[in-house]
mmCIF file of the N, C-alpha and C atoms, coordinates in Angstrom:
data_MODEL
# 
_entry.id   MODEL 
# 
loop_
_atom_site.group_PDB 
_atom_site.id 
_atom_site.type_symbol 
_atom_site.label_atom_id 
_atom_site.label_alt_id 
_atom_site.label_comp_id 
_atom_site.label_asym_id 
_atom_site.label_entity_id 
_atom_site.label_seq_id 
_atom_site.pdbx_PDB_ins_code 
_atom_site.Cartn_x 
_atom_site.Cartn_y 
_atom_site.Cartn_z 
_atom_site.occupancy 
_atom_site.B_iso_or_equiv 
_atom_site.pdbx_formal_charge 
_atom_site.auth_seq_id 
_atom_site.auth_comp_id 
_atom_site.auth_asym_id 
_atom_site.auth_atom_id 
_atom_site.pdbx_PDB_model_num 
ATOM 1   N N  . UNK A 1 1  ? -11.598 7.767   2.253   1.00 0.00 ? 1  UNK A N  1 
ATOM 2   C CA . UNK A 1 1  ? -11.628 6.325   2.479   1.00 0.00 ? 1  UNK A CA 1 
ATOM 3   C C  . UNK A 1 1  ? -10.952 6.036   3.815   1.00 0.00 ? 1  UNK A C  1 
ATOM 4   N N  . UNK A 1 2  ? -11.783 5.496   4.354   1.00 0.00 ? 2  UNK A N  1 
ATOM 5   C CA . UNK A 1 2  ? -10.762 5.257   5.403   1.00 0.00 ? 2  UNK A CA 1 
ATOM 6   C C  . UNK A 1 2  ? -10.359 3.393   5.758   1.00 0.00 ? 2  UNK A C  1 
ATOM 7   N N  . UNK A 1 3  ? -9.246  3.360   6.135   1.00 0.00 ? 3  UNK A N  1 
ATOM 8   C CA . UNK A 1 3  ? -8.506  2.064   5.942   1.00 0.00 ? 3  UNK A CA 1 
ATOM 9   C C  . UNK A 1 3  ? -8.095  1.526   7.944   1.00 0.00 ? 3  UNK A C  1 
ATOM 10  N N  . UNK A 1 4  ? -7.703  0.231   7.717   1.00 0.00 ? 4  UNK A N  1 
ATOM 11  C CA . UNK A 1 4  ? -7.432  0.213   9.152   1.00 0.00 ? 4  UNK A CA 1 
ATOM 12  C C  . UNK A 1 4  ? -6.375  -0.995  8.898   1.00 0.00 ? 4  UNK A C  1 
ATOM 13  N N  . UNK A 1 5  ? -5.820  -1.163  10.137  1.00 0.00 ? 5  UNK A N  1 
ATOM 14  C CA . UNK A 1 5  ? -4.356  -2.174  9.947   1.00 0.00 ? 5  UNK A CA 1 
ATOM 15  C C  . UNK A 1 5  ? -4.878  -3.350  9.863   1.00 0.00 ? 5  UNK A C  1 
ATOM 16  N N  . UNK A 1 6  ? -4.515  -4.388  8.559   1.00 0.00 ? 6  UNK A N  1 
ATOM 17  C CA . UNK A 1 6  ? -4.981  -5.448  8.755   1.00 0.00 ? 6  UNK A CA 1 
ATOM 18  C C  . UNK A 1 6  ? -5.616  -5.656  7.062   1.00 0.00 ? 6  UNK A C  1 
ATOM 19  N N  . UNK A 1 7  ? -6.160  -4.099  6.725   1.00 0.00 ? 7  UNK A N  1 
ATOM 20  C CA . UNK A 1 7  ? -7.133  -4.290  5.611   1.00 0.00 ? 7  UNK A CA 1 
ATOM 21  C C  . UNK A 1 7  ? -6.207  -4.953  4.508   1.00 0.00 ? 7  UNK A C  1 
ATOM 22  N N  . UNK A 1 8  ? -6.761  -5.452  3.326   1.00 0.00 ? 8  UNK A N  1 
ATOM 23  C CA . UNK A 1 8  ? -6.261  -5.955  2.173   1.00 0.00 ? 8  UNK A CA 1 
ATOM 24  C C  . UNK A 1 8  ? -6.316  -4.413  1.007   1.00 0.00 ? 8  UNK A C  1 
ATOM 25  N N  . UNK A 1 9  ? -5.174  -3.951  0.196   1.00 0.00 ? 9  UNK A N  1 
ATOM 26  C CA . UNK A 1 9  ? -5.621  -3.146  -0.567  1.00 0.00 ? 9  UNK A CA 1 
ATOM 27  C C  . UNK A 1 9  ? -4.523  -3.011  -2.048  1.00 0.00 ? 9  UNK A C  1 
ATOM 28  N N  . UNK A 1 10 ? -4.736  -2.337  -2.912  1.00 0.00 ? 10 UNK A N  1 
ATOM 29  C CA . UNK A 1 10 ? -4.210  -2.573  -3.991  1.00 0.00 ? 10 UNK A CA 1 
ATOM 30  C C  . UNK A 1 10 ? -4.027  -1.278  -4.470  1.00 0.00 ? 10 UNK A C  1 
ATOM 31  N N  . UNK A 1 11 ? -3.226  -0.976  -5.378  1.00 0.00 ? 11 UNK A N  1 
ATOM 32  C CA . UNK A 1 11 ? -2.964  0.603   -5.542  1.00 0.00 ? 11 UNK A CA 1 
ATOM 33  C C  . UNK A 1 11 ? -3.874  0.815   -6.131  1.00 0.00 ? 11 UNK A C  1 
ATOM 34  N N  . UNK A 1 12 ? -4.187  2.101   -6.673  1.00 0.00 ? 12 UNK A N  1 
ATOM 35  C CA . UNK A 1 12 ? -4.824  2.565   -8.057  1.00 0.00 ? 12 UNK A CA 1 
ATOM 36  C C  . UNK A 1 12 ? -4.408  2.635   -9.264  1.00 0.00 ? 12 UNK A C  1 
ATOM 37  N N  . UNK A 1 13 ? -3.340  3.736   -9.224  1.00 0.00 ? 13 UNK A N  1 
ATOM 38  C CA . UNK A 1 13 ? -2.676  3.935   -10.304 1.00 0.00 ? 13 UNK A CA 1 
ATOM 39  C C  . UNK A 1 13 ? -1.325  3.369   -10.173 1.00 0.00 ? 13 UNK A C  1 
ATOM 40  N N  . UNK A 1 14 ? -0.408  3.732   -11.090 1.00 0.00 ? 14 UNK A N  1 
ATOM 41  C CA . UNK A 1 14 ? 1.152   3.792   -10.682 1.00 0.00 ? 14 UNK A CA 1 
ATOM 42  C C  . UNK A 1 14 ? 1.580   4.621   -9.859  1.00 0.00 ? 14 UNK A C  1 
ATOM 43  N N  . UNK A 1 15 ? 2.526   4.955   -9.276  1.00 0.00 ? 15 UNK A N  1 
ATOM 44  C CA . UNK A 1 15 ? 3.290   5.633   -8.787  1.00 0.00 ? 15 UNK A CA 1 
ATOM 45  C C  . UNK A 1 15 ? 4.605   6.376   -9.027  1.00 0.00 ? 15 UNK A C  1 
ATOM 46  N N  . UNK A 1 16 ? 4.871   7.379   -9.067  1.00 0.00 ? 16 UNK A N  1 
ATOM 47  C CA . UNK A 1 16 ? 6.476   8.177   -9.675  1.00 0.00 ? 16 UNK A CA 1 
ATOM 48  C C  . UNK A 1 16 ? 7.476   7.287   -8.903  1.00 0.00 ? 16 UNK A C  1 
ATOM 49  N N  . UNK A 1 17 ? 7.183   7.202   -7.717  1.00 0.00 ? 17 UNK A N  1 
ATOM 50  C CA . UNK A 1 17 ? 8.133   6.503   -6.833  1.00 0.00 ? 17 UNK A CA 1 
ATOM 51  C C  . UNK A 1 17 ? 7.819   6.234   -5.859  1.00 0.00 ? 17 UNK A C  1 
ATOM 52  N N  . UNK A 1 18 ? 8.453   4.492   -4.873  1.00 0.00 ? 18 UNK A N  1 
ATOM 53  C CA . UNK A 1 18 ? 7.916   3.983   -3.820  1.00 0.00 ? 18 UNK A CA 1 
ATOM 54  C C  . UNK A 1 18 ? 8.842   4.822   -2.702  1.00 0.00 ? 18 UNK A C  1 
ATOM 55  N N  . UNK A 1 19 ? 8.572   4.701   -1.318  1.00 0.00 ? 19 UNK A N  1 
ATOM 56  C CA . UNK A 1 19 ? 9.275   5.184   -0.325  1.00 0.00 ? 19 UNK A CA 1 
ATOM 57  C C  . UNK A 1 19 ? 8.907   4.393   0.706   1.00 0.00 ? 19 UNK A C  1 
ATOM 58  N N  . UNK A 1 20 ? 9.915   3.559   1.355   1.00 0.00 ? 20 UNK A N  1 
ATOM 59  C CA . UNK A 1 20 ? 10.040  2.640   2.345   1.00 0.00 ? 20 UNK A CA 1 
ATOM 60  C C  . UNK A 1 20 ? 9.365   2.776   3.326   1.00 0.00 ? 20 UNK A C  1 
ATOM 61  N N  . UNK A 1 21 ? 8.678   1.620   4.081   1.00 0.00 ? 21 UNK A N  1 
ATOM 62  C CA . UNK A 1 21 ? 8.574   2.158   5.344   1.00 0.00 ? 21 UNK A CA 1 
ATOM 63  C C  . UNK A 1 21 ? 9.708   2.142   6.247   1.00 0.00 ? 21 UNK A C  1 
ATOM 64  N N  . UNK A 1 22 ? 11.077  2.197   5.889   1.00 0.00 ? 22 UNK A N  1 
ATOM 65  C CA . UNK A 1 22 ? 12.078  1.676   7.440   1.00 0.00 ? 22 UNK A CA 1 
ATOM 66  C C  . UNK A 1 22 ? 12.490  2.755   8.144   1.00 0.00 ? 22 UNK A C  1 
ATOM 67  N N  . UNK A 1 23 ? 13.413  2.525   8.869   1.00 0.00 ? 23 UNK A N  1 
ATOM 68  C CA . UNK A 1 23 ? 13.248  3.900   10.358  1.00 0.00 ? 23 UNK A CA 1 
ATOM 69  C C  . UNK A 1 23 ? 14.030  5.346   9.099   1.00 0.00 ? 23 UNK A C  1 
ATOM 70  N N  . UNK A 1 24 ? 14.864  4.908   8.292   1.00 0.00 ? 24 UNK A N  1 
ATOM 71  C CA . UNK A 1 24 ? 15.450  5.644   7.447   1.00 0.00 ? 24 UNK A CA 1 
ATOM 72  C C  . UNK A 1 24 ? 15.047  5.263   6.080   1.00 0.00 ? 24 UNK A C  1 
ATOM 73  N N  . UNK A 1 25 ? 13.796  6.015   5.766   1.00 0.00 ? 25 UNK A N  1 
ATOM 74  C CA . UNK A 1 25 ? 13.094  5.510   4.260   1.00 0.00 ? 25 UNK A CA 1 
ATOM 75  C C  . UNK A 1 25 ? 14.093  5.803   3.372   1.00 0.00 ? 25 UNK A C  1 
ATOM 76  N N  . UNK A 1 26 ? 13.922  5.607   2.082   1.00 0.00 ? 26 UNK A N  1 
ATOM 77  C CA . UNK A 1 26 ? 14.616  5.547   0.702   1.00 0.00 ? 26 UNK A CA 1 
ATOM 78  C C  . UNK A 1 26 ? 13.347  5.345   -0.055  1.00 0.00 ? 26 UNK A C  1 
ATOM 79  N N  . UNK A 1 27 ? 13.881  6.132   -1.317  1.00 0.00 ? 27 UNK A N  1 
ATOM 80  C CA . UNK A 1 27 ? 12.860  5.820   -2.823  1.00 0.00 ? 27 UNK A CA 1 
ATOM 81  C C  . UNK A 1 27 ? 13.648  4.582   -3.590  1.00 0.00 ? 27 UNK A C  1 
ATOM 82  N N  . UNK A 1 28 ? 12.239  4.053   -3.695  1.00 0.00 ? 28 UNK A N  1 
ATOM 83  C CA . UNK A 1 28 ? 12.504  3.313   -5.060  1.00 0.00 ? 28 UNK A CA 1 
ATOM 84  C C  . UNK A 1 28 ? 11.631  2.849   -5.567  1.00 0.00 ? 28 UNK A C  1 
ATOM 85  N N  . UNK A 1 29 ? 12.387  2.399   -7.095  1.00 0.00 ? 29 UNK A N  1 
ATOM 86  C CA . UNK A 1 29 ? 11.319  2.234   -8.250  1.00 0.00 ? 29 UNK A CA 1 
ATOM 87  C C  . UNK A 1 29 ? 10.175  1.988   -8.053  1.00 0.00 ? 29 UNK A C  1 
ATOM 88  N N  . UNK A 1 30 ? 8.855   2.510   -8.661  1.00 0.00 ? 30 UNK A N  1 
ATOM 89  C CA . UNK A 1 30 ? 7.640   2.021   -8.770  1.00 0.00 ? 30 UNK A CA 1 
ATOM 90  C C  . UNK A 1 30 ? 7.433   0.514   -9.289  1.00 0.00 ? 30 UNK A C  1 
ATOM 91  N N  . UNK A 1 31 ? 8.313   -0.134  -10.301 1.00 0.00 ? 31 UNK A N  1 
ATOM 92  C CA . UNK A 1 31 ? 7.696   -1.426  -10.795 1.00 0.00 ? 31 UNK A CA 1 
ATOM 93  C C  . UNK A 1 31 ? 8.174   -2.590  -9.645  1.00 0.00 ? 31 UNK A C  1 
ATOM 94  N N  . UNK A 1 32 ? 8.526   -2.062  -8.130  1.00 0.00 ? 32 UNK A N  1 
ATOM 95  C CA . UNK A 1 32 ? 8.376   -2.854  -7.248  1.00 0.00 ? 32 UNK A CA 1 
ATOM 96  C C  . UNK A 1 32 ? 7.100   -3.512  -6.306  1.00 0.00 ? 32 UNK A C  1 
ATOM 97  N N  . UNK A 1 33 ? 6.137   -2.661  -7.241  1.00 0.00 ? 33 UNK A N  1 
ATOM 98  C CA . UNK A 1 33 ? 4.657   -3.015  -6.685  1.00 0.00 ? 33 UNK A CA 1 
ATOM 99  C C  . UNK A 1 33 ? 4.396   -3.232  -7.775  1.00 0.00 ? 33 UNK A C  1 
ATOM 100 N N  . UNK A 1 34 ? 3.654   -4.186  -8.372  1.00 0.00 ? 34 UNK A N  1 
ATOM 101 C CA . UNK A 1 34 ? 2.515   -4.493  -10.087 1.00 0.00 ? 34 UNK A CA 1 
ATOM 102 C C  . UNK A 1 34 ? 1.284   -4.088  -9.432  1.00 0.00 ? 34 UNK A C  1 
ATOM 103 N N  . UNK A 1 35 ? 0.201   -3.329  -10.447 1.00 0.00 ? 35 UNK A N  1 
ATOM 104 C CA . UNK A 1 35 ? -0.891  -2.580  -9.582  1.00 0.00 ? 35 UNK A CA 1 
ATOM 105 C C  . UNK A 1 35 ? -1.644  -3.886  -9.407  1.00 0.00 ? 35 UNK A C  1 
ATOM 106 N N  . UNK A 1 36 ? -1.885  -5.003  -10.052 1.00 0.00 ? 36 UNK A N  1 
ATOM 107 C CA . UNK A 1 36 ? -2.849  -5.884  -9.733  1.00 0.00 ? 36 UNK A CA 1 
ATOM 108 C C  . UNK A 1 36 ? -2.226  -6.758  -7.902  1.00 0.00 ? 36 UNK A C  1 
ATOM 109 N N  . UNK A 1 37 ? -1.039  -6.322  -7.653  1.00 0.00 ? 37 UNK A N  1 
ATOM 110 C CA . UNK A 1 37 ? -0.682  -6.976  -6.036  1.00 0.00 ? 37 UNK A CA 1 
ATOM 111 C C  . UNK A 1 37 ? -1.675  -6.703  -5.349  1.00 0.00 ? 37 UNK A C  1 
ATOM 112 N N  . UNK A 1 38 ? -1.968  -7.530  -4.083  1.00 0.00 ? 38 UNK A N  1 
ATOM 113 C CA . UNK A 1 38 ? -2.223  -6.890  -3.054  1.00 0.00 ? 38 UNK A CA 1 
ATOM 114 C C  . UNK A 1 38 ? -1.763  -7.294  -1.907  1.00 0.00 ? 38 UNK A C  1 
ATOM 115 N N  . UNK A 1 39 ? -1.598  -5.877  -0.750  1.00 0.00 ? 39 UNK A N  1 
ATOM 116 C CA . UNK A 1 39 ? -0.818  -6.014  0.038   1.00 0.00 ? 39 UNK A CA 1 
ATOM 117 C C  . UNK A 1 39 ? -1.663  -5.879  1.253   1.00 0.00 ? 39 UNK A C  1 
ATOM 118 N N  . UNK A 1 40 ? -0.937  -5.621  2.740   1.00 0.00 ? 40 UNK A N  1 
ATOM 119 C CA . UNK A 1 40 ? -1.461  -5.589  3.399   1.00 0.00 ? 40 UNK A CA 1 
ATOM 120 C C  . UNK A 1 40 ? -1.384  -4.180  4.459   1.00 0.00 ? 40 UNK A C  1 
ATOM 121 N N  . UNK A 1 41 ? -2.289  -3.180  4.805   1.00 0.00 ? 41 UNK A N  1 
ATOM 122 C CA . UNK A 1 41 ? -1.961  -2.436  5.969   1.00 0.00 ? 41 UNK A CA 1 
ATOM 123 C C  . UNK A 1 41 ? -1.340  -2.803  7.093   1.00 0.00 ? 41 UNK A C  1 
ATOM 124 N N  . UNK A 1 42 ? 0.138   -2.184  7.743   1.00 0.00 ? 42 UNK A N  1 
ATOM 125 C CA . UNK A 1 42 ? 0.508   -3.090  8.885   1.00 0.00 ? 42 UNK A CA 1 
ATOM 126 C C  . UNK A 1 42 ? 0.438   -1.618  9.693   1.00 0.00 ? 42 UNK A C  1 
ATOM 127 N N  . UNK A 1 43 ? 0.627   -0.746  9.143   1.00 0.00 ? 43 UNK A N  1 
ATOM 128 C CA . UNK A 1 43 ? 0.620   0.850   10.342  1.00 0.00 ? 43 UNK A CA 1 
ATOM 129 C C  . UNK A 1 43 ? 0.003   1.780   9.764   1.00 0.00 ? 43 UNK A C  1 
ATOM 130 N N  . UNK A 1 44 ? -0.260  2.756   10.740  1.00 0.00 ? 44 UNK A N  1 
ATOM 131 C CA . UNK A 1 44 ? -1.161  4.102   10.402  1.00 0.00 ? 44 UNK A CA 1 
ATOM 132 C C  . UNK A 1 44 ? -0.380  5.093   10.626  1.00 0.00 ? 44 UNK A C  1 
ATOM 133 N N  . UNK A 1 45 ? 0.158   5.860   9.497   1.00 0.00 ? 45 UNK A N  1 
ATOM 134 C CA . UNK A 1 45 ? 1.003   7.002   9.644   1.00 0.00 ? 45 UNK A CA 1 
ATOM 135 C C  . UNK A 1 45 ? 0.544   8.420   9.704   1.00 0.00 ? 45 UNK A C  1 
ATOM 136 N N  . UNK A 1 46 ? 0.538   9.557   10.019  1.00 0.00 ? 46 UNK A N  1 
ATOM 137 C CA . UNK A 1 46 ? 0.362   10.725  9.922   1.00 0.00 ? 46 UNK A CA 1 
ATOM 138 C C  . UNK A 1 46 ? -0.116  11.404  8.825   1.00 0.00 ? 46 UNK A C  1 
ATOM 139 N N  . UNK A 1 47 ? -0.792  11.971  8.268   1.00 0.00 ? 47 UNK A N  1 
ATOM 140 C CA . UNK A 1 47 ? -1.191  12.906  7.024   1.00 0.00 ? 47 UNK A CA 1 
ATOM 141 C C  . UNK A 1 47 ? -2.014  11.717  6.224   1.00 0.00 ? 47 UNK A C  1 
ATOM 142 N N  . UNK A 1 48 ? -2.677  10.552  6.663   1.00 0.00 ? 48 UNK A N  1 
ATOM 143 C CA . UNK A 1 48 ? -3.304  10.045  5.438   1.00 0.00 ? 48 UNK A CA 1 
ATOM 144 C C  . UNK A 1 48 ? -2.371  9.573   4.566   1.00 0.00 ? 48 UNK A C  1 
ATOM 145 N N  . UNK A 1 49 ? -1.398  9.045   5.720   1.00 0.00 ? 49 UNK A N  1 
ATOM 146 C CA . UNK A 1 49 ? -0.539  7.840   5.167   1.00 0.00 ? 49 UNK A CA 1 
ATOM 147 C C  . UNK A 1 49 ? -0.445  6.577   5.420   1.00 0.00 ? 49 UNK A C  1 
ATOM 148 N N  . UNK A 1 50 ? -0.449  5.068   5.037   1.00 0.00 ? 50 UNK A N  1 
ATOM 149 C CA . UNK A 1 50 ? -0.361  3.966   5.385   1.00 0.00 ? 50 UNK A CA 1 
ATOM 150 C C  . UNK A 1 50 ? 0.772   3.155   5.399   1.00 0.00 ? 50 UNK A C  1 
ATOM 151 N N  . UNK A 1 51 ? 1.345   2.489   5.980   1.00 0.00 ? 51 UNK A N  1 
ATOM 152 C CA . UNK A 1 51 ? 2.774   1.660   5.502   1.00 0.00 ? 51 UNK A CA 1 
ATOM 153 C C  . UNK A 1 51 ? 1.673   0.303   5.521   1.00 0.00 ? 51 UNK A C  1 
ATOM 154 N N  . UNK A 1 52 ? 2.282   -0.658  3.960   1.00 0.00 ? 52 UNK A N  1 
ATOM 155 C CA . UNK A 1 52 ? 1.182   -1.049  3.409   1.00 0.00 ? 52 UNK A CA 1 
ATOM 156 C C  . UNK A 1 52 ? 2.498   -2.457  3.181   1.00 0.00 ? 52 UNK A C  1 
ATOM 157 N N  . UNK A 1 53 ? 2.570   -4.028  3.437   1.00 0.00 ? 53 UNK A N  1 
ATOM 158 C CA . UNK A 1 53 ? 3.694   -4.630  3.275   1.00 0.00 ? 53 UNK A CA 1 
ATOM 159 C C  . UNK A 1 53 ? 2.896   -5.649  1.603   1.00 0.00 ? 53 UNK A C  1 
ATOM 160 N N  . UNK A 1 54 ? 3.185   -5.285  0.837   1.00 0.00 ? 54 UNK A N  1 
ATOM 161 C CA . UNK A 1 54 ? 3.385   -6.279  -0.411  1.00 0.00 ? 54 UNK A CA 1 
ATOM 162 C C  . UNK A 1 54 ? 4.477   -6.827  -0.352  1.00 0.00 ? 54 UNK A C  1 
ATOM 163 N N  . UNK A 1 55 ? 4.886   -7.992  -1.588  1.00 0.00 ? 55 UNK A N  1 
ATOM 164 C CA . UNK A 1 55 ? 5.569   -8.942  -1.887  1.00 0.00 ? 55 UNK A CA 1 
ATOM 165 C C  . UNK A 1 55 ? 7.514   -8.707  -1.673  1.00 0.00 ? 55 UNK A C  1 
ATOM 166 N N  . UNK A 1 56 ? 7.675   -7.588  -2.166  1.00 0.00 ? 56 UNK A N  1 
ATOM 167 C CA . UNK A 1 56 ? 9.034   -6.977  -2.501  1.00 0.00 ? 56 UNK A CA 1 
ATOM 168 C C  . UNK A 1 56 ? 9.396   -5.888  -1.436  1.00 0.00 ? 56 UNK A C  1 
ATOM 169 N N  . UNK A 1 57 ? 8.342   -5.987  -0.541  1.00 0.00 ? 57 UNK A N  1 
ATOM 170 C CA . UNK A 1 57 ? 8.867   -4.749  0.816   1.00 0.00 ? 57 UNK A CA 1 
ATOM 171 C C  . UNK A 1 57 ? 7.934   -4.367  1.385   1.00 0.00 ? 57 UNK A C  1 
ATOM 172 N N  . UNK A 1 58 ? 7.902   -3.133  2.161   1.00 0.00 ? 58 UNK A N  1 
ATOM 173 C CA . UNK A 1 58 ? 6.732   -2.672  2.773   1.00 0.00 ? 58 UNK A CA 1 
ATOM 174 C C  . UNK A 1 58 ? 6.764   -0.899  2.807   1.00 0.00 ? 58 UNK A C  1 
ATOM 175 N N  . UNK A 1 59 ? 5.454   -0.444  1.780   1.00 0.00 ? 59 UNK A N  1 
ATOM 176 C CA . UNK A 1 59 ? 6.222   1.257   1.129   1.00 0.00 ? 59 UNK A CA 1 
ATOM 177 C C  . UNK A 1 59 ? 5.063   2.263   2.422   1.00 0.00 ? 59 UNK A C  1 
ATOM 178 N N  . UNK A 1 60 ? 5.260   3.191   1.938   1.00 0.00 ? 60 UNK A N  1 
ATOM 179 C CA . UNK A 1 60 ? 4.380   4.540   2.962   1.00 0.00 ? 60 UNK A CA 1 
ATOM 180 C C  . UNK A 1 60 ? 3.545   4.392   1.437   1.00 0.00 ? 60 UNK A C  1 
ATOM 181 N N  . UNK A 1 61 ? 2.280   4.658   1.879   1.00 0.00 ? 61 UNK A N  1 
ATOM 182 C CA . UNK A 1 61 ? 1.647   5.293   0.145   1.00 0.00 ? 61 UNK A CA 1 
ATOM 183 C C  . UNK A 1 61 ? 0.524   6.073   0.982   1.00 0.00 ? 61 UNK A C  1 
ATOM 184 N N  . UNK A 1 62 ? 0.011   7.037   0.326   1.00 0.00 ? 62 UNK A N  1 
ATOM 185 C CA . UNK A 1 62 ? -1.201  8.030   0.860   1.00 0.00 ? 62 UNK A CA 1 
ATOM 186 C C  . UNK A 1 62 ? -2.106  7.417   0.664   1.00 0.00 ? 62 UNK A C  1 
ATOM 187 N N  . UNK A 1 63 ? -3.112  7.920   1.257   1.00 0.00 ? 63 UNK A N  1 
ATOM 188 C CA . UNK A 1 63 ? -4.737  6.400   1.532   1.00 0.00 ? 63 UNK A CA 1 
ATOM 189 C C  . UNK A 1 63 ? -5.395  6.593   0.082   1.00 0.00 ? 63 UNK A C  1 
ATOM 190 N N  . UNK A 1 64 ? -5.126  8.019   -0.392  1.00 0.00 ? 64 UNK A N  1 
ATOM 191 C CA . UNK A 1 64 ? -6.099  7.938   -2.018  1.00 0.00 ? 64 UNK A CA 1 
ATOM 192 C C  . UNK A 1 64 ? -5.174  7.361   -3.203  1.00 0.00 ? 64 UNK A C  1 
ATOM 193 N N  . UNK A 1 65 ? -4.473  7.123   -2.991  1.00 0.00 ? 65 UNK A N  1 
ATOM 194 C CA . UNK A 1 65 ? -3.612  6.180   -3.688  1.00 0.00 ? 65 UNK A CA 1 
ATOM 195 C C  . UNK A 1 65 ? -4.036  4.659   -4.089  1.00 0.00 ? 65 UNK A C  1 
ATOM 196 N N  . UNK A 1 66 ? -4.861  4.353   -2.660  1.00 0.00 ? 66 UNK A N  1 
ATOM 197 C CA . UNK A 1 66 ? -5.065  2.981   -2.322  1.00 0.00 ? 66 UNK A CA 1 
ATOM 198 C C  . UNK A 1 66 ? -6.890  2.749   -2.582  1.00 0.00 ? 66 UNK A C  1 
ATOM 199 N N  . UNK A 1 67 ? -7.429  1.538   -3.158  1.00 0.00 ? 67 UNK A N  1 
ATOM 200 C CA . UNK A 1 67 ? -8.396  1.180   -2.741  1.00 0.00 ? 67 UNK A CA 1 
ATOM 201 C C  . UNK A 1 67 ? -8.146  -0.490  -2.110  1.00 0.00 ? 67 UNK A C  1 
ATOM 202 N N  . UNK A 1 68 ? -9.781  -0.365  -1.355  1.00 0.00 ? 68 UNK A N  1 
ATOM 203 C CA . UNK A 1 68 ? -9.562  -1.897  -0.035  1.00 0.00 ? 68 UNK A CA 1 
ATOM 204 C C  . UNK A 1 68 ? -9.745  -2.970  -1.145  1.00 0.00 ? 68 UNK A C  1 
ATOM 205 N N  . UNK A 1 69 ? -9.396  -3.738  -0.857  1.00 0.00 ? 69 UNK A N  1 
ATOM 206 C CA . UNK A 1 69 ? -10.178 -5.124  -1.865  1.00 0.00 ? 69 UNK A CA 1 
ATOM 207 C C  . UNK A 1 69 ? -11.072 -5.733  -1.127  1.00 0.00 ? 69 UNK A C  1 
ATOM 208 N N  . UNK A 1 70 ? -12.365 -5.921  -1.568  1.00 0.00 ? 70 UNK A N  1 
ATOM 209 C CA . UNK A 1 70 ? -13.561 -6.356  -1.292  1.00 0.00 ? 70 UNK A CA 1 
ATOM 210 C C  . UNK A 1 70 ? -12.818 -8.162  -1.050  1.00 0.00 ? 70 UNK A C  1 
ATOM 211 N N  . UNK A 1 71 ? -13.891 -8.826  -0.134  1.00 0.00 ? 71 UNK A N  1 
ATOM 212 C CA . UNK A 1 71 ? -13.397 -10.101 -0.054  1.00 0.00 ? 71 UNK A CA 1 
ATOM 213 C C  . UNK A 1 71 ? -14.718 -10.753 -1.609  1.00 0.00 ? 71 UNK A C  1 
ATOM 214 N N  . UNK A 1 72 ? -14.428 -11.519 -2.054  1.00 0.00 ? 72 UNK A N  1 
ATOM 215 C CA . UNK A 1 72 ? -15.517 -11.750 -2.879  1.00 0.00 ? 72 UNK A CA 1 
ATOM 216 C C  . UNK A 1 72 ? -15.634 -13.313 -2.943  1.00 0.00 ? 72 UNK A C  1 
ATOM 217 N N  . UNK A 1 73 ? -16.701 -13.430 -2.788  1.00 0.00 ? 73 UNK A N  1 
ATOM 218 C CA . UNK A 1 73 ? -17.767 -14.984 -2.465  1.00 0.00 ? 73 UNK A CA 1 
ATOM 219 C C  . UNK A 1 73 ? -17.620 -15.736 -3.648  1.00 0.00 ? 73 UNK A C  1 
ATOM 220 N N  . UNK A 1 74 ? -17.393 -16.703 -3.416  1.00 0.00 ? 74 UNK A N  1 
ATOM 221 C CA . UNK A 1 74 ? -17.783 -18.066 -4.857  1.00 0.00 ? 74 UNK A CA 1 
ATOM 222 C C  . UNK A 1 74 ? -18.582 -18.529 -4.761  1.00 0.00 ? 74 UNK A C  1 
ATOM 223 N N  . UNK A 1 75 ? -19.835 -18.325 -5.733  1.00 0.00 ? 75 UNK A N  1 
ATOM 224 C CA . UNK A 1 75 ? -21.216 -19.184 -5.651  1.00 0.00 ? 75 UNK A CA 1 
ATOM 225 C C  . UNK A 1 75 ? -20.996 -20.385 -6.120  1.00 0.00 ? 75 UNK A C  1 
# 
């Protein structure tokens, strides 16, 4: 999948644990993201990683972790 800065996306599953994006990351808890959030791509990291900013912070998560959210139309 590939993602770009800017996209809208939402996790998949849960996660064991979040990891910051700041210059000196830290873990923490997974129930700091709810999987139905969605956040936003703000950087493109190395290995098929994204720093991704939702509500409660902004984590690193790997791109298969993530799907985009479609924009969806109201008829």
């Amino acid at each position: 999948m590939n993602v770009s800065i800017g996209d809208q996306v939402r996790l998949i599953g849960a996660q064991p644990f979040l990891k910051t994006a700041d210059p000196m990351p830290m873990l923490r808890p997974p129930d700091l993201v709810d999987l139905d959030e969605v956040g936003i791509v703000v950087a493109l990291q190395p290995g098929d990683t994204v720093a991704v900013r939702f509500t409660r912070g902004t984590f690193l998560l790997k791109v298969e972790a993530l799907t985009v959210v479609e924009d969806q139309v109201s008829s």
